[in-house]
DSSP file (Angstrom, degrees, kcal/mol; ACC not computed):
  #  RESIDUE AA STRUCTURE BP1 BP2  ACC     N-H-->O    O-->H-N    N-H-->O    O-->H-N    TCO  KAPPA ALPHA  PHI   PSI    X-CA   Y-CA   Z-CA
    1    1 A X              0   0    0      0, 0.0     3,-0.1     0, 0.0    15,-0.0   0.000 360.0 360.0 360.0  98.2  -67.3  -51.7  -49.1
    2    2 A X        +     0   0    0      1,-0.2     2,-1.0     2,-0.0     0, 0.0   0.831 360.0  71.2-107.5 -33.4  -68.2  -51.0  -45.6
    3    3 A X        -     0   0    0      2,-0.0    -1,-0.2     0, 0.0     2,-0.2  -0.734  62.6-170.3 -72.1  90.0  -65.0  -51.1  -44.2
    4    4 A X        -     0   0    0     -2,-1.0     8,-0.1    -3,-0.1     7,-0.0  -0.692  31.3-145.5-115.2-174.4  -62.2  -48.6  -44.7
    5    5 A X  S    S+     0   0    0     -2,-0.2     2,-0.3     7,-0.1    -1,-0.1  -0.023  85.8  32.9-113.0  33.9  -59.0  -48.2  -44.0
    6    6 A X        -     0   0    0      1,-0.1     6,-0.1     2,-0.0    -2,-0.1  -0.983  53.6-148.6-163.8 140.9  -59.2  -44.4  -43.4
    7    7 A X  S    S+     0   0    0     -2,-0.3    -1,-0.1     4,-0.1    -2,-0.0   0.864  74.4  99.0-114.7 -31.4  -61.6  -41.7  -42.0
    8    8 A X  S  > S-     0   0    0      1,-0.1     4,-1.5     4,-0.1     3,-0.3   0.127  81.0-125.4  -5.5 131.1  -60.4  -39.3  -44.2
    9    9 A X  H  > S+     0   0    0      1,-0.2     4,-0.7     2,-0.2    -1,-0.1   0.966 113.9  41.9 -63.7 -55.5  -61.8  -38.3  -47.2
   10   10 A X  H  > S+     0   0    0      2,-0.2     4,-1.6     3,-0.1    -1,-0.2   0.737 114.8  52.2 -41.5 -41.2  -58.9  -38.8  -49.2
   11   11 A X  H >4 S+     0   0    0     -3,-0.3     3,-0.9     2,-0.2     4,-0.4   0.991 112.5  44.1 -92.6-102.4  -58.3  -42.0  -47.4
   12   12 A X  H 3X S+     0   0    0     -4,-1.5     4,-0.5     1,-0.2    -2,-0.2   0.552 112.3  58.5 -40.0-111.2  -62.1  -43.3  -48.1
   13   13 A X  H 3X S+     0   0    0     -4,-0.7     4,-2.8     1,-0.2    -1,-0.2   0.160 103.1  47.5  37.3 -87.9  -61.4  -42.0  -51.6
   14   14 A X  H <X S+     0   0    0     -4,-1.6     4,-1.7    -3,-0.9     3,-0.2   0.902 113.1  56.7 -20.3 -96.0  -58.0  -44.5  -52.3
   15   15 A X  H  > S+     0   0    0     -4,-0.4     4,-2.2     1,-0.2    -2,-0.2   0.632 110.2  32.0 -49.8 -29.7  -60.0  -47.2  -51.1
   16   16 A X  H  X S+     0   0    0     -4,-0.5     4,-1.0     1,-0.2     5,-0.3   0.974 119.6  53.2 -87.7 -45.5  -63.0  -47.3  -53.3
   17   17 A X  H >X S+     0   0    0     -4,-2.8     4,-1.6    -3,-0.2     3,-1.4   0.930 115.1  49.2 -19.5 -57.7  -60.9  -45.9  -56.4
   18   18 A X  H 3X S+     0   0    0     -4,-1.7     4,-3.9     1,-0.3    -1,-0.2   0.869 110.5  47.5 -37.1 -63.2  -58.8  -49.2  -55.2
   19   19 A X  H 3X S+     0   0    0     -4,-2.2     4,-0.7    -3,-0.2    -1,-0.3   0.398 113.2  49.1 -73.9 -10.5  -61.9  -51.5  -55.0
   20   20 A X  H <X S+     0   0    0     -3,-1.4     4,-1.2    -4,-1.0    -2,-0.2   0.666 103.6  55.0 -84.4 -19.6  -63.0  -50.4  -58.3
   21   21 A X  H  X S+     0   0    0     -4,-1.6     4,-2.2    -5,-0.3    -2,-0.2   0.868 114.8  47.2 -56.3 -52.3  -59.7  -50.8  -60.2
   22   22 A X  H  X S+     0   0    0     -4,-3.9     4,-2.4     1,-0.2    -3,-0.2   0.865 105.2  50.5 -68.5 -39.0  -59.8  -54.3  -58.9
   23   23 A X  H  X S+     0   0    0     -4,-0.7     4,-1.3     2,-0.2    -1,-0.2   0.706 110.6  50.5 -57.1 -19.3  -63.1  -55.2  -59.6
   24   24 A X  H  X S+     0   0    0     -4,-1.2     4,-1.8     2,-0.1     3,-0.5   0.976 116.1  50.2 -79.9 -46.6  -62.6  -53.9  -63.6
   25   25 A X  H >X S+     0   0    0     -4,-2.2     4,-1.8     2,-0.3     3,-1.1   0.935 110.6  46.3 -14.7 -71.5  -58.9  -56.4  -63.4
   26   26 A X  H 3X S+     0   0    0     -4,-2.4     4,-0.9     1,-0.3    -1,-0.2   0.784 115.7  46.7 -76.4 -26.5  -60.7  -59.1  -62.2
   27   27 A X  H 3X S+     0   0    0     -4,-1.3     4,-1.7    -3,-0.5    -1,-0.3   0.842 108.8  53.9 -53.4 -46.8  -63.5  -58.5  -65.0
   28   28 A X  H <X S+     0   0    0     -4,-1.8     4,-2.5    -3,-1.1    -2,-0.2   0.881 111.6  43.8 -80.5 -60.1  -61.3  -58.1  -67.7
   29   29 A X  H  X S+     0   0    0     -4,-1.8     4,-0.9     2,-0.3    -1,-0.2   0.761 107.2  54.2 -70.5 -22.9  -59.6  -61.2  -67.1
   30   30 A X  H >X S+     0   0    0     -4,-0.9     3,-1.7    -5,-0.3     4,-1.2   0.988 102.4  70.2 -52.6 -54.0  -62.5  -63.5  -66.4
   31   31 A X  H 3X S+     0   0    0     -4,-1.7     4,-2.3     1,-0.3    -2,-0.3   0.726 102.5  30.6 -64.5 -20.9  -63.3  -62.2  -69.3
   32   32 A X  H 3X S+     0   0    0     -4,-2.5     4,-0.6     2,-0.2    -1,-0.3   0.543 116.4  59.6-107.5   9.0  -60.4  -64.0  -71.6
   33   33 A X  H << S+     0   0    0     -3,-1.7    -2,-0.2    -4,-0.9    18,-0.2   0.593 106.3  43.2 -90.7  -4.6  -60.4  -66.9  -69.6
   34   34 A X  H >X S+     0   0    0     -4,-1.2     3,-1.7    -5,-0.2     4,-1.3   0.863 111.2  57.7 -97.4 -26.6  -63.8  -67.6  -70.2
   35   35 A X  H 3X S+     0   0    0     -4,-2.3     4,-1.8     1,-0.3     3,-0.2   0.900 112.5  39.9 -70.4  -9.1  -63.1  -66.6  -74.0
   36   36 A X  H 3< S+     0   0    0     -4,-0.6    -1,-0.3     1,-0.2    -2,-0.2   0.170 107.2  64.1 -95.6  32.0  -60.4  -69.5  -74.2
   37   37 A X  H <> S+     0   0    0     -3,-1.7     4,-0.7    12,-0.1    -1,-0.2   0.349 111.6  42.2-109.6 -40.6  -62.9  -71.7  -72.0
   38   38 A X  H  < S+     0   0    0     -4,-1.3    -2,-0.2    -3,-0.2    -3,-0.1   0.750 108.6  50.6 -92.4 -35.7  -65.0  -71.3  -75.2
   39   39 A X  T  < S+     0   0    0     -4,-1.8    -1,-0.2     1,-0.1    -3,-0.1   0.656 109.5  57.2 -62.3 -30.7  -62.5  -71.7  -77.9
   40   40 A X  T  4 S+     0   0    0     -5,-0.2     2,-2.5     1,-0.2     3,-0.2   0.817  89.4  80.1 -76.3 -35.4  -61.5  -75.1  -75.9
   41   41 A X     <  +     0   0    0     -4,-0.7    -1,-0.2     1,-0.2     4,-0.1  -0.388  48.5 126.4 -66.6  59.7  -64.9  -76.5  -76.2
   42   42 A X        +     0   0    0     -2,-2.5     2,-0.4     2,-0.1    -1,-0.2   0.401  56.2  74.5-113.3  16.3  -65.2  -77.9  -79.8
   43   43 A X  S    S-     0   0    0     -3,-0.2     2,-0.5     0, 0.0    -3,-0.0  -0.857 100.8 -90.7-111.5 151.3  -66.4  -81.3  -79.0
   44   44 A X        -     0   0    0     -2,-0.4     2,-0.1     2,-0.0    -2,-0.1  -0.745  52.1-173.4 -58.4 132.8  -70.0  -81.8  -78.0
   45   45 A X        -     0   0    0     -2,-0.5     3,-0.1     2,-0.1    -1,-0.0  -0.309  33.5-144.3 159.8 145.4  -70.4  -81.6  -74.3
   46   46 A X  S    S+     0   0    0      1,-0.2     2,-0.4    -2,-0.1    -2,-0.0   0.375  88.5  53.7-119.2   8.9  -73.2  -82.1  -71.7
   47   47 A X  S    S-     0   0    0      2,-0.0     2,-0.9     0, 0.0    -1,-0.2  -0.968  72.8-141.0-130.9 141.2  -72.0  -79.4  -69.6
   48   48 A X        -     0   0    0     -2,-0.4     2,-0.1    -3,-0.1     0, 0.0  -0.760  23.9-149.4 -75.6  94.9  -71.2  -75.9  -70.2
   49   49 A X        +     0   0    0     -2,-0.9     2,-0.3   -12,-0.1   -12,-0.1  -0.292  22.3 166.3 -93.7 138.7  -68.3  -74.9  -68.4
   50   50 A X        -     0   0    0     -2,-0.1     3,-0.2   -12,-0.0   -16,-0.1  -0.619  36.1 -92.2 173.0 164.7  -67.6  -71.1  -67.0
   51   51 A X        -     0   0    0     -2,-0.3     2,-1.0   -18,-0.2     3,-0.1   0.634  34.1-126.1 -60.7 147.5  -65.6  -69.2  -64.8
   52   52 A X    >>  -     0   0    0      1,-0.2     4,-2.2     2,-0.1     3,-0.9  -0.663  21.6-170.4 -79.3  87.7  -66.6  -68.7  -61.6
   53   53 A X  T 34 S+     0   0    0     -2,-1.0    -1,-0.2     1,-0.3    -2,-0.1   0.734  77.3  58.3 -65.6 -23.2  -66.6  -65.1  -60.9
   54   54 A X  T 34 S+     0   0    0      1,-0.2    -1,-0.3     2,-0.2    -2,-0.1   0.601 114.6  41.9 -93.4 -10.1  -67.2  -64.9  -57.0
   55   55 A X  T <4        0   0    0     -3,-0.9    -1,-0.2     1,-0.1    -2,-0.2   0.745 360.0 360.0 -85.8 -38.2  -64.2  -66.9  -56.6
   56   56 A X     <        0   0    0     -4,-2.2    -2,-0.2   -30,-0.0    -3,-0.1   0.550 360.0 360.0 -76.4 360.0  -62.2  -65.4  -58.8
């Protein structure tokens, strides 16, 4: 986070609160798509498939 959208203290404040809120979201949900990615898997495979976090 290099960029904010405030020079404020309060202002800088929001945003990284902001930027962490989203990063725990976007964790939390990787996290049960990758467990039904896991559940899905019951035949043998030769790849292991799972979610792509830096897109997501």
């Amino acid at each position: 986070m290099e960029n904010f959208s405030s020079k404020k203290v309060v202002g800088v404040r929001q945003d990284f609160d902001a930027c962490i809120l989203c990063g725990n979201i976007s964790g939390l949900l990787s996290l049960d798509a990758q467990k039904q990615v896991v559940q899905q898997e019951d035949k043998p495979i030769k790849a292991f498939y799972r979610i792509n976090r830096s897109v997501s």
